[in-house]
N, C-alpha and C positions, 0 to 999 in steps of 0.2 A: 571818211564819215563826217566828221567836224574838222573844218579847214579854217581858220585866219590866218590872211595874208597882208601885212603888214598896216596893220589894225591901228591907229590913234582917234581919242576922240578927247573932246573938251565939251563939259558941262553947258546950256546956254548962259550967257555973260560973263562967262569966265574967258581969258585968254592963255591961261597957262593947261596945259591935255593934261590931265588925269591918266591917257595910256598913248602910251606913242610906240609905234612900229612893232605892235604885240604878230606874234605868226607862231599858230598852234596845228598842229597835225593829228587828230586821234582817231582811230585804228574803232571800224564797230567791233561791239562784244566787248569794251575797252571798261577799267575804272580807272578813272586821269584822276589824282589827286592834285589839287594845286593850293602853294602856301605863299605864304604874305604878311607881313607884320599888319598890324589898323593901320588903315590906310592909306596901301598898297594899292588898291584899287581893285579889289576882288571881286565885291559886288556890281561893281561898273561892269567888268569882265565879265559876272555873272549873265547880267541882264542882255547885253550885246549878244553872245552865244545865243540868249533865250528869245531873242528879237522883239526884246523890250526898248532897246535903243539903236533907234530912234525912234522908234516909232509912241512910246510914250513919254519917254523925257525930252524928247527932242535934242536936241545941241549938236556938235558938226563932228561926225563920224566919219573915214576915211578910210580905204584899204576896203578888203573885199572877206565877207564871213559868208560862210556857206554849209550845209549840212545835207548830205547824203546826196552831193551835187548842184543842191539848187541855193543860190543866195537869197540869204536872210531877207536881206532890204530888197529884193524884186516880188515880195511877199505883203501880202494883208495881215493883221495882226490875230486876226483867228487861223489863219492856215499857218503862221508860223508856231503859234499853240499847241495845234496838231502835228507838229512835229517836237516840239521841245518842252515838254514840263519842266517845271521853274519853283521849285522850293526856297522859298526866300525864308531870314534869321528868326525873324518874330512871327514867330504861325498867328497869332493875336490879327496881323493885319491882314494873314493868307482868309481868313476862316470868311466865308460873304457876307453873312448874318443873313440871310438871306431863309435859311432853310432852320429849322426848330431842333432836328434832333442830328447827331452823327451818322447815321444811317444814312438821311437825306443830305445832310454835307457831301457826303461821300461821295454821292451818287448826281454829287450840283454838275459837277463839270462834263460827266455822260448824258446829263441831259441836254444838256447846249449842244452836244455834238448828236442829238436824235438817236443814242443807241436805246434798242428794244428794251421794254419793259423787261423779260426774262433775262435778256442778259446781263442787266443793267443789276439786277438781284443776285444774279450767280457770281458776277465780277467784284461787288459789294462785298458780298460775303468770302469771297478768295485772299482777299487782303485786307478785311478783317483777321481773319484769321493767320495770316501771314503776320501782324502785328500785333495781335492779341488785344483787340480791340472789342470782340463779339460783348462782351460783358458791358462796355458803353453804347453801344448802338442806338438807346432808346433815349440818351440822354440828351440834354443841349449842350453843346459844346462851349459854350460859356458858363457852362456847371464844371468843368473838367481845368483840370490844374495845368498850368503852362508846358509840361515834360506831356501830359494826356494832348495836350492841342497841337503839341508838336507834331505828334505820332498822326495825328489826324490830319494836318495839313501834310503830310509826307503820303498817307494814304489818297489824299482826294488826287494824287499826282502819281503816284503808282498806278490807281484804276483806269487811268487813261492810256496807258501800254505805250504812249507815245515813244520813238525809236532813239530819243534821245532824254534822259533826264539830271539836270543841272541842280545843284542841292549848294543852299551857300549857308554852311557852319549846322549842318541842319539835325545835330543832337545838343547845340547850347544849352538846352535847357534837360536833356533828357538823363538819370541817373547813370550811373556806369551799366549796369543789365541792358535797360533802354538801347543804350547808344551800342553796344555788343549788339545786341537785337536788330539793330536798323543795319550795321555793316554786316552782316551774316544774310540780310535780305536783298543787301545789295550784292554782295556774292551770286547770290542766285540771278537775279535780273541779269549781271555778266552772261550766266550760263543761258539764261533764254535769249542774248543777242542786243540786251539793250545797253546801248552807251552810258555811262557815267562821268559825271562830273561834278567832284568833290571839292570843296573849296573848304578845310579844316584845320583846327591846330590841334589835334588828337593823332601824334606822329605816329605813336605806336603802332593804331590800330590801321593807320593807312600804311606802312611798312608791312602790317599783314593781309591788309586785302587789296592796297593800290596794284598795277599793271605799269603806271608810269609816272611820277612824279616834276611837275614844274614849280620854279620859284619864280614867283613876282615878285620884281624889287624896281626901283629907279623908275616906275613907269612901264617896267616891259620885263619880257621871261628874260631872266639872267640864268638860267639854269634847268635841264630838264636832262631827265633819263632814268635810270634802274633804282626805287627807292632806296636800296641798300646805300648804294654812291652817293646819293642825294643827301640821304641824311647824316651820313655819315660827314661830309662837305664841311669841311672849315669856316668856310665861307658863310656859313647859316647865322651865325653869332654878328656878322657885317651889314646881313640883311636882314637882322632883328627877328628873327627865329631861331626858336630854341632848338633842343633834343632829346633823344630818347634817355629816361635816366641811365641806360645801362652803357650810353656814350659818354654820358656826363662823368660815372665811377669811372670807367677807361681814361678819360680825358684829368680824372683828379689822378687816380695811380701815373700816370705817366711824370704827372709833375712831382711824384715821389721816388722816382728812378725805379718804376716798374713798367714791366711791357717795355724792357728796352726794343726797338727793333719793327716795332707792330707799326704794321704798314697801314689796315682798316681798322678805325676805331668801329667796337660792336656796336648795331643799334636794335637788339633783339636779346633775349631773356638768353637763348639758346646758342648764338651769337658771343653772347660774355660768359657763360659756362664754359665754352669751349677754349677763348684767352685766356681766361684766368686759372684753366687749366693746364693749358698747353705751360703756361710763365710759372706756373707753381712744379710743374713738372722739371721746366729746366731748372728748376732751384734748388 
């Protein structure tokens, strides 16, 4: 579904790559979660997936990206759109200004692609309410507070069904409900076939909804496979990403001569009930 093969690119005027020899493989129906300290180059990563790079930042990209077979870069920047919606950090700069209320935000990017008046309203209103938005509909979207504009730039990108959608940190501003809210909707999008990719530092909640887990470090995936292993990964503290707290208590008990023995630290609620059960039991 989404393939990079051995992906580096460098910024224009820059001589040192931002990503060198990146190579991702994800599976459709997939939530790919991928972590990163600041930095890392996630948004770079974001964009290239999205086939914003090159084709809007320009600069020298290399290796070959592709998505449900066809490559990115032998693509026009509106047909690579229609394939990959692209939630970037600051909805502020997602939002066009272009249109007066959320309603017609919503509804900006169906327009460009000439879908029908009727379904352009029935679609509007399906994720609306799939985000509980119906109650701002009539508003402008620069009356609505940065966690509201969030939701709204994640909607104007949801309505296009597009078969891949790339999301970079995309509840920063949104409260703990919010952000439970948007991972619970992307749950679903899995279920109807559509690809994800998460780019977050809210481990938890991708240990409960990711499908596959990569680590960007150095410039490239140093790391990818079963969230559990992932997070669980020593190695996470090296590459400047944290962990789940209930790895952190695992990881303080051990340095107290408890959990002799424990071979996966827990990174799940469920997970350290069952160590710290199991340890209290042989005691």
């Amino acid at each position: 579904m989404i393939r990079l093969d051995g992906v580096s690119y460098a910024y224009p005027d820059t001589v040192r790559p931002v990503l060198e020899n990146v190579s991702l493989d994800i599976g459709r129906g997939t939530i790919a979660g991928i972590l990163g300290a600041s930095g890392a180059g996630k948004t770079t990563l974001a964009k290239i997936i999205a086939g914003f790079i090159p084709h809007v930042d320009g600069g020298e990209l290399s290796g070959t990206v592709s998505v449900e077979g066809q490559g990115m870069g032998d693509l026009q920047l509106a047909e690579a759109v229609s394939r990959v919606g692209l939630v970037i950090q600051n909805p502020f700069n997602q939002i066009s200004g272009a249109r007066y209320t959320v309603r017609e935000e919503i509804a900006f990017g169906l327009e460009n692609f000439g879908v029908a008046r009727p379904e352009m309203q029935d679609r509007v209103g399906e994720v609306a309410d799939l985000l509980n938005l119906g109650p701002l509909l009539d508003r402008s979207p620069y009356e609505l507070s940065g966690g509201q504009q969030q939701l709204v730039a994640i909607a104007s990108m949801i309505v296009l069904r597009t078969p891949v959608l790339v999301m970079d940190e995309p509840t920063s501003q949104l409260d703990p409900a919010g952000t439970r809210m948007v991972f619970d909707v992307l749950s679903t999008l899995r279920g109807a076939g559509i690809t994800v990719v998460i780019f977050e530092h809210k481990l938890e909640l991708l240990h409960q909804h990711a499908d596959v887990l990569y680590v960007l470090a150095d410039r490239s995936i140093v790391a990818a496979g079963d969230p559990t292993d992932i997070l669980a990964d020593a190695h996470l503290a090296e590459w400047h990403i944290g962990s789940t707290r209930y790895t952190r208590v695992a990881r303080a008990a051990q340095k107290r001569g408890l959990l002799a023995g424990l071979r996966h630290l827990p990174v799940s609620l469920e997970q350290a009930v069952a160590v710290f059960a199991d340890d209290g039991g042989a005691r």
